[in-house]
PDB file as gemmi writes it, atoms N, CA and C in Angstrom:
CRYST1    1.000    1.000    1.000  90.00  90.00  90.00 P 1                      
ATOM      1  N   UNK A   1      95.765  81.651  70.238  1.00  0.00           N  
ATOM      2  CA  UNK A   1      95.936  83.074  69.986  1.00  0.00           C  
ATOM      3  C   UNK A   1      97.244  83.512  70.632  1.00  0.00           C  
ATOM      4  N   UNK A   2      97.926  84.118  70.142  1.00  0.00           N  
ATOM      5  CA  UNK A   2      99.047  84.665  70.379  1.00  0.00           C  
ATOM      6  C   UNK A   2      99.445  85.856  71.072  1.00  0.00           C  
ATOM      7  N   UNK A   3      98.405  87.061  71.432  1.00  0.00           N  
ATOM      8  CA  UNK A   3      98.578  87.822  72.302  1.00  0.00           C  
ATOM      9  C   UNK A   3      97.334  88.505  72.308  1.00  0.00           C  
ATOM     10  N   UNK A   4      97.665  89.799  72.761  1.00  0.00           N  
ATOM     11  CA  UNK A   4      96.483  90.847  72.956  1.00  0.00           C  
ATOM     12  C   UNK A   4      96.349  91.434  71.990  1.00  0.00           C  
ATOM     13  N   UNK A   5      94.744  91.433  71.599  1.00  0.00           N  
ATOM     14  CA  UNK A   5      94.018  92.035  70.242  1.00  0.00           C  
ATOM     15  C   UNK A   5      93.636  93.668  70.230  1.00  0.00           C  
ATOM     16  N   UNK A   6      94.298  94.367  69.102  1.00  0.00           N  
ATOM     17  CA  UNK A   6      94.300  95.677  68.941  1.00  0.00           C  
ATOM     18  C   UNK A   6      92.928  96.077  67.545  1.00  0.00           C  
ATOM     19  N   UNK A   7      92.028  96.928  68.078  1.00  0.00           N  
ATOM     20  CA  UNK A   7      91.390  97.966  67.072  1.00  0.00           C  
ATOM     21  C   UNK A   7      92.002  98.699  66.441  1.00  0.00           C  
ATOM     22  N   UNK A   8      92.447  98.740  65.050  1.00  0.00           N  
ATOM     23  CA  UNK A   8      93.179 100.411  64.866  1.00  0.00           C  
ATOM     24  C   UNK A   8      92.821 100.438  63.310  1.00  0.00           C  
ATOM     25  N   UNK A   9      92.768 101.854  63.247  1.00  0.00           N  
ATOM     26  CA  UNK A   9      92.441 102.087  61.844  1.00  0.00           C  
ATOM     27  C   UNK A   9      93.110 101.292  60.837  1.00  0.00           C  
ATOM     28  N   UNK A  10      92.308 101.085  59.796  1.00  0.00           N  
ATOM     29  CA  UNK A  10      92.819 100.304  58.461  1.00  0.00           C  
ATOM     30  C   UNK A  10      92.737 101.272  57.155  1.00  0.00           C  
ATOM     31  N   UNK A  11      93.180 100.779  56.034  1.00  0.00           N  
ATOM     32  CA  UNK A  11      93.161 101.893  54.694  1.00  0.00           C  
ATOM     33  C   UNK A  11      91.674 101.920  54.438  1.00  0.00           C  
ATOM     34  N   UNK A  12      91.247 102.823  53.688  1.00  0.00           N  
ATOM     35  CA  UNK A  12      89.993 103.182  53.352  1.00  0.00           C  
ATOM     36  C   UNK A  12      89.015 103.331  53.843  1.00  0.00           C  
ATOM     37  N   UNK A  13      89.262 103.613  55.263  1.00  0.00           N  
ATOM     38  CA  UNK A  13      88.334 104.332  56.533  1.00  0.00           C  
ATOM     39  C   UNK A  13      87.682 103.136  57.123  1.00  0.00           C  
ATOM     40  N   UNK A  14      88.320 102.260  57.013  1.00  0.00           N  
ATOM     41  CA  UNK A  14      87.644 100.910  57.369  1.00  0.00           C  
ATOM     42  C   UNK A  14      89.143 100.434  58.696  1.00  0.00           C  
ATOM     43  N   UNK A  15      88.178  99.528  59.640  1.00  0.00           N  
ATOM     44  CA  UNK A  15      88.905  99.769  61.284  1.00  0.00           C  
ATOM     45  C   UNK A  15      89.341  97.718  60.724  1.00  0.00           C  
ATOM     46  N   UNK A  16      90.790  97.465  61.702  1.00  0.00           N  
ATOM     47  CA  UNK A  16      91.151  95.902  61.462  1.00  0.00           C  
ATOM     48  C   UNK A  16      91.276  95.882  62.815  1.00  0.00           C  
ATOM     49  N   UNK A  17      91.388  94.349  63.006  1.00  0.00           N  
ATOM     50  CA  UNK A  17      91.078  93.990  64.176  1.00  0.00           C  
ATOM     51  C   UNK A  17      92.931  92.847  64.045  1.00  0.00           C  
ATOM     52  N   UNK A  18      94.026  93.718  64.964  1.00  0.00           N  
ATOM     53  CA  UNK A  18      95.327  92.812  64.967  1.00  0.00           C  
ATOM     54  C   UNK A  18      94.864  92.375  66.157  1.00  0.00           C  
ATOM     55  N   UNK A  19      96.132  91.122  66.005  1.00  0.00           N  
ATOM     56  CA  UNK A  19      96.825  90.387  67.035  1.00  0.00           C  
ATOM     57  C   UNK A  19      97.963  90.208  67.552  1.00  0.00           C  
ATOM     58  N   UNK A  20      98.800  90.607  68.370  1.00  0.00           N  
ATOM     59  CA  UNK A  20      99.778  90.512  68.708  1.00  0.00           C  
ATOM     60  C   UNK A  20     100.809  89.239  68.746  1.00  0.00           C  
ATOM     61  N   UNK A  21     101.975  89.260  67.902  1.00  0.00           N  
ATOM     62  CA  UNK A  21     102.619  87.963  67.322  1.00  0.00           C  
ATOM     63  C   UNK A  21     102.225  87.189  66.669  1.00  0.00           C  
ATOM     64  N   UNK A  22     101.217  88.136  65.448  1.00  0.00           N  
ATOM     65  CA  UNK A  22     101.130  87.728  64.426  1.00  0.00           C  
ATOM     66  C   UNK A  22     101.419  88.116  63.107  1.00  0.00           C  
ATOM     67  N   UNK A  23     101.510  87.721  61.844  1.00  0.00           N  
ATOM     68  CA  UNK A  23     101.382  88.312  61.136  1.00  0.00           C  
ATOM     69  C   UNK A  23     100.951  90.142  60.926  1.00  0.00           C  
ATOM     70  N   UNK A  24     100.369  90.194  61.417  1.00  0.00           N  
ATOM     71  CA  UNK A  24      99.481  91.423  60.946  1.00  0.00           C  
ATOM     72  C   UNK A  24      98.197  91.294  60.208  1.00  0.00           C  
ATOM     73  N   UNK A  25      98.342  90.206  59.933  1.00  0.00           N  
ATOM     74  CA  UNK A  25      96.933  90.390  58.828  1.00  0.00           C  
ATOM     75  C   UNK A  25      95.461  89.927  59.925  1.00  0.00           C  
ATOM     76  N   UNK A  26      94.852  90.532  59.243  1.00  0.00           N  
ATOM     77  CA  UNK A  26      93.304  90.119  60.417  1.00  0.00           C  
ATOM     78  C   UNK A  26      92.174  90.629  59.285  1.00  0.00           C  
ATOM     79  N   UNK A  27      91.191  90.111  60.281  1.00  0.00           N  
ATOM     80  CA  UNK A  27      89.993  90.906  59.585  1.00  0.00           C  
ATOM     81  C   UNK A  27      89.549  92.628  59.593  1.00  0.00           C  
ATOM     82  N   UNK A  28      89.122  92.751  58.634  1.00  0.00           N  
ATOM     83  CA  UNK A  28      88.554  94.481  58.820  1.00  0.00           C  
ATOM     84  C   UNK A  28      87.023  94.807  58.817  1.00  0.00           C  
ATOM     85  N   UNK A  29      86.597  95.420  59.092  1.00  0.00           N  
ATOM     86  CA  UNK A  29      85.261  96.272  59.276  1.00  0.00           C  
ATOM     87  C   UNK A  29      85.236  97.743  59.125  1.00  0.00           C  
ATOM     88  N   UNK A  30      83.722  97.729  58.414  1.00  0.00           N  
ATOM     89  CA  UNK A  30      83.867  99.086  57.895  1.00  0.00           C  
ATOM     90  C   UNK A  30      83.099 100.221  59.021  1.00  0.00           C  
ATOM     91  N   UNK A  31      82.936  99.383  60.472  1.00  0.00           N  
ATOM     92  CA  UNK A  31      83.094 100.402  61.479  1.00  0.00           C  
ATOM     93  C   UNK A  31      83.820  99.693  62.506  1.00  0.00           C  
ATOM     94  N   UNK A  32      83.695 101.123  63.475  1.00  0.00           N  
ATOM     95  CA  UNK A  32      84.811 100.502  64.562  1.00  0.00           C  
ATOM     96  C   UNK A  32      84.183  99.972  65.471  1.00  0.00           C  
ATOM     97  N   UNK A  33      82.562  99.538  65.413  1.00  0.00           N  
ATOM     98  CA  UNK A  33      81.966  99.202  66.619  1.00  0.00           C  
ATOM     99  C   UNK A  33      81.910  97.545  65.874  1.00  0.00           C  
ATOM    100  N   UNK A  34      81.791  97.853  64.727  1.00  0.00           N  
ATOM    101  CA  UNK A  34      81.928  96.446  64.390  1.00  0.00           C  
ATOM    102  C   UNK A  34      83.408  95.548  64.383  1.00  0.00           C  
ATOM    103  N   UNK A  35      84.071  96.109  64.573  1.00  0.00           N  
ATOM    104  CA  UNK A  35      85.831  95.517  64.703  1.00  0.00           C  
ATOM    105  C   UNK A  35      85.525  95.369  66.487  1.00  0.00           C  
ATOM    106  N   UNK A  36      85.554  96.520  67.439  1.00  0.00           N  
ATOM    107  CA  UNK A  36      85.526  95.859  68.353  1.00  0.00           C  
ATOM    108  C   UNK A  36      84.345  94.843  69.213  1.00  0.00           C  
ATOM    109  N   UNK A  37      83.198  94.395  68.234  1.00  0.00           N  
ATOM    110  CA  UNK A  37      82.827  93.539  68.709  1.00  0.00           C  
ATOM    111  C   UNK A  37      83.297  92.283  68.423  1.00  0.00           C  
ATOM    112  N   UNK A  38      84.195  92.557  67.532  1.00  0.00           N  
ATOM    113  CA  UNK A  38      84.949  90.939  67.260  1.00  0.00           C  
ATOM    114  C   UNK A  38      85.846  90.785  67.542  1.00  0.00           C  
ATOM    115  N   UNK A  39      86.540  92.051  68.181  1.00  0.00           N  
ATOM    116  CA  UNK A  39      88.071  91.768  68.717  1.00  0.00           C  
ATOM    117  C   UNK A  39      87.846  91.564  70.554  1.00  0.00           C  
ATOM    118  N   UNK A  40      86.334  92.317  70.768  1.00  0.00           N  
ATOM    119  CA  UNK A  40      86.426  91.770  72.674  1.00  0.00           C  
ATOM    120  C   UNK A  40      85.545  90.057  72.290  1.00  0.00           C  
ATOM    121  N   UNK A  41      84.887  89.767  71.375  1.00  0.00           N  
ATOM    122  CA  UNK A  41      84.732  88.237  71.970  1.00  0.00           C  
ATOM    123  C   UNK A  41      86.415  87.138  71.318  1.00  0.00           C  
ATOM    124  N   UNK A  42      86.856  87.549  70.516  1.00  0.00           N  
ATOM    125  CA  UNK A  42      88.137  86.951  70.332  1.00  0.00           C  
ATOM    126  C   UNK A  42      89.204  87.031  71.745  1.00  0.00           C  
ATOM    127  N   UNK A  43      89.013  88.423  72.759  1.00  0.00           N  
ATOM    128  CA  UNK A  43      89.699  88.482  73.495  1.00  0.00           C  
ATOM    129  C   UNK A  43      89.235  87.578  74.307  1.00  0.00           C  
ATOM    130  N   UNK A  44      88.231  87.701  74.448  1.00  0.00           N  
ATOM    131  CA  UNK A  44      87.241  86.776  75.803  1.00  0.00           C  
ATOM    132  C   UNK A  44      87.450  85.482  76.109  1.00  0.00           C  
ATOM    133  N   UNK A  45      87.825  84.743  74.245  1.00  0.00           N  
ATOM    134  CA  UNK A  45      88.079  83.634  74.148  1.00  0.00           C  
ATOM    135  C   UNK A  45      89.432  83.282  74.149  1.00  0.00           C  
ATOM    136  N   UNK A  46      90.369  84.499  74.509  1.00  0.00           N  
ATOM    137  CA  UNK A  46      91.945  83.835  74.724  1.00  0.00           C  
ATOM    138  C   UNK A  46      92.330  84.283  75.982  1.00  0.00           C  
ATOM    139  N   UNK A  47      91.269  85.256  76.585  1.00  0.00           N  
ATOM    140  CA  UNK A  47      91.683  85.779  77.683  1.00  0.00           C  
ATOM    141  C   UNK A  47      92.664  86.977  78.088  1.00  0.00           C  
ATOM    142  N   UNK A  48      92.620  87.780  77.031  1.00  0.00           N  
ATOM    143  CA  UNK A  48      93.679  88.512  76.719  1.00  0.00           C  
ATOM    144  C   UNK A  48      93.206  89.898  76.682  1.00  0.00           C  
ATOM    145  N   UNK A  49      93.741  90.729  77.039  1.00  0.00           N  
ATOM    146  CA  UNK A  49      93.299  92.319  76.652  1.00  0.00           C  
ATOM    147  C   UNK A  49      92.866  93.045  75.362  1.00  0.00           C  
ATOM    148  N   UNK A  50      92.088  93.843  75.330  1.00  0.00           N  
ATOM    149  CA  UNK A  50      91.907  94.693  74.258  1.00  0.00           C  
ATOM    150  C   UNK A  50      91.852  95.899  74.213  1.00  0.00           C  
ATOM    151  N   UNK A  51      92.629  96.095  72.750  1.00  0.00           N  
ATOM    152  CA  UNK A  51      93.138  97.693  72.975  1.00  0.00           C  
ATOM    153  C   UNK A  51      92.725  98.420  71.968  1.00  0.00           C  
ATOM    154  N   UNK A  52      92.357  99.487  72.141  1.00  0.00           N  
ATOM    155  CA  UNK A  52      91.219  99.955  71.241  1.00  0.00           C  
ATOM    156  C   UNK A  52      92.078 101.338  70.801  1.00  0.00           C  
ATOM    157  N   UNK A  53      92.432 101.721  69.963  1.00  0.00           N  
ATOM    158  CA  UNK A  53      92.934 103.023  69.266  1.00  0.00           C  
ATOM    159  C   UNK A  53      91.855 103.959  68.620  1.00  0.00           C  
ATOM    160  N   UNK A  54      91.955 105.162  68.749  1.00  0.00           N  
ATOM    161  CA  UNK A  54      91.445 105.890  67.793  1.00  0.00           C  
ATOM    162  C   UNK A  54      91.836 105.941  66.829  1.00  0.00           C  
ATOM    163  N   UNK A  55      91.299 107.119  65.643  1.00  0.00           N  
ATOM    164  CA  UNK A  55      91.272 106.912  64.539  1.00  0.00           C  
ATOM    165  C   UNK A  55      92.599 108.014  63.868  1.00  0.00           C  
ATOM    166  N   UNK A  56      93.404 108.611  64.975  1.00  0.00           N  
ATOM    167  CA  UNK A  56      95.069 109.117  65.227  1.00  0.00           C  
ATOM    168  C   UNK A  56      96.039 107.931  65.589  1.00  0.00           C  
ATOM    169  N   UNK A  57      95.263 106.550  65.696  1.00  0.00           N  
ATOM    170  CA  UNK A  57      96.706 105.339  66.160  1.00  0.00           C  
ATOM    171  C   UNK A  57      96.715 105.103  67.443  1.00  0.00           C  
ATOM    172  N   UNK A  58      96.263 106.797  68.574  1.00  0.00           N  
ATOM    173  CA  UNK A  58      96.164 106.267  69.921  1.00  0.00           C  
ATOM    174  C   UNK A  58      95.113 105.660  70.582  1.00  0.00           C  
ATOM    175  N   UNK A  59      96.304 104.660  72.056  1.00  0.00           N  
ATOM    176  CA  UNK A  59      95.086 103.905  72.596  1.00  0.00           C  
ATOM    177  C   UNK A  59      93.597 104.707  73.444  1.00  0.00           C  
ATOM    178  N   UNK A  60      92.747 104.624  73.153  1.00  0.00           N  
ATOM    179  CA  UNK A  60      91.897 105.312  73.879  1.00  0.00           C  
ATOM    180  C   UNK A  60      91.036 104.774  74.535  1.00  0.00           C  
ATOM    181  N   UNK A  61      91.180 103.224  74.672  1.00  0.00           N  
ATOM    182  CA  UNK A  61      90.463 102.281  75.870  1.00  0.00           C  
ATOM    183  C   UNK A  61      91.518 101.448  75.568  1.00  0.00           C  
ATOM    184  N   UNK A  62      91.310 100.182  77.094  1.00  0.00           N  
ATOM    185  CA  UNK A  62      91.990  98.721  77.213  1.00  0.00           C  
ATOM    186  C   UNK A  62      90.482  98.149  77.836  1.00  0.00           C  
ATOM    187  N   UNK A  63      90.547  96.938  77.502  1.00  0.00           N  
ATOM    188  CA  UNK A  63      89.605  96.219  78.276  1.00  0.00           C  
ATOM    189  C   UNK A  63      90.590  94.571  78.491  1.00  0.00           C  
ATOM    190  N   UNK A  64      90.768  94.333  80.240  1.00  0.00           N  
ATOM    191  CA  UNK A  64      90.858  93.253  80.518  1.00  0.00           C  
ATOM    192  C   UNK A  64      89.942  91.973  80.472  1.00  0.00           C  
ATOM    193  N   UNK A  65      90.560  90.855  79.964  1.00  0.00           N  
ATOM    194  CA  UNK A  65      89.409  89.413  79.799  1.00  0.00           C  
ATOM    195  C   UNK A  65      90.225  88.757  80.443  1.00  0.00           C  
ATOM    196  N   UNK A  66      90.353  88.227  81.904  1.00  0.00           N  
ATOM    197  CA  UNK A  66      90.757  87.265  82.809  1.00  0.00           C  
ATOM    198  C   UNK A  66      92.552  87.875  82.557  1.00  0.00           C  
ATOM    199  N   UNK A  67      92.717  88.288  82.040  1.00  0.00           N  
ATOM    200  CA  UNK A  67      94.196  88.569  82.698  1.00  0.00           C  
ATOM    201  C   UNK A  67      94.821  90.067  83.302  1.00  0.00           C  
ATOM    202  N   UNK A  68      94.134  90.079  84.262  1.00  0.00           N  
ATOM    203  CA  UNK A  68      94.271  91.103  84.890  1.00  0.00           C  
ATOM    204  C   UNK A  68      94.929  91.288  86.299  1.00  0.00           C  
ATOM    205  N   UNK A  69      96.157  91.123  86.506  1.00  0.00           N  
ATOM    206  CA  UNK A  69      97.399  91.312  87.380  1.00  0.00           C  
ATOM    207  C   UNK A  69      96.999  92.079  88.839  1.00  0.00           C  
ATOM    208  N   UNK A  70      96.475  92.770  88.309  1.00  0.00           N  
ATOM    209  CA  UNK A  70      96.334  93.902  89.816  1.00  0.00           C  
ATOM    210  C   UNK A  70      95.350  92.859  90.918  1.00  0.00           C  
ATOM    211  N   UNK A  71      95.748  93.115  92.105  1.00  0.00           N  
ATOM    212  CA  UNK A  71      95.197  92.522  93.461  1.00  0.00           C  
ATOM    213  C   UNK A  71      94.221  93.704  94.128  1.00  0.00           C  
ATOM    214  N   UNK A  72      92.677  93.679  93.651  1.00  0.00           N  
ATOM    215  CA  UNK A  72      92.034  95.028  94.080  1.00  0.00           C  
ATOM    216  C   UNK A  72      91.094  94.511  94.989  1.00  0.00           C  
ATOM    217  N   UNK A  73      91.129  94.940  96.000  1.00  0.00           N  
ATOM    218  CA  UNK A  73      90.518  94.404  97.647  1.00  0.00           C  
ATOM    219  C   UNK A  73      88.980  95.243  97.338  1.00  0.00           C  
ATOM    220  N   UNK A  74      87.573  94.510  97.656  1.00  0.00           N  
ATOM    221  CA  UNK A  74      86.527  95.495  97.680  1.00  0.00           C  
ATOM    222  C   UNK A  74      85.332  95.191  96.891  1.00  0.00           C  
TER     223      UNK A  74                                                      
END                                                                             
């Protein structure tokens, strides 16, 4: 996998599930709970973040899968 996997709206009210440095093309779903359940176990399995957009383009969650930078004591 090539980077971190994005939720974002697709044509016909139906949500795709990208990848970063790819093509663009991915799978779609005709909800968004169903796109991001396939874009956090795809993340899970590359280890990579997921970024979840609303249905305006913006991000409105991230979820880290093992690559998560920050040093948080606690």
């Amino acid at each position: 996998m090539a980077g971190n996997v994005h939720i974002v709206p697709a044509e016909g009210g139906k949500w795709a599930v990208r990848i970063e440095g790819t093509d663009g093309t991915g799978p779609t779903y005709d909800t968004q709970q169903e796109a991001i359940a396939s874009g956090t176990e795809a993340a899970q399995q590359a280890k990579v973040e997921l970024i979840i957009h609303g249905s305006d383009g913006q991000i409105r969650e991230r979820n880290s899968f093992g690559n998560d930078p920050r040093d948080i004591k606690g």
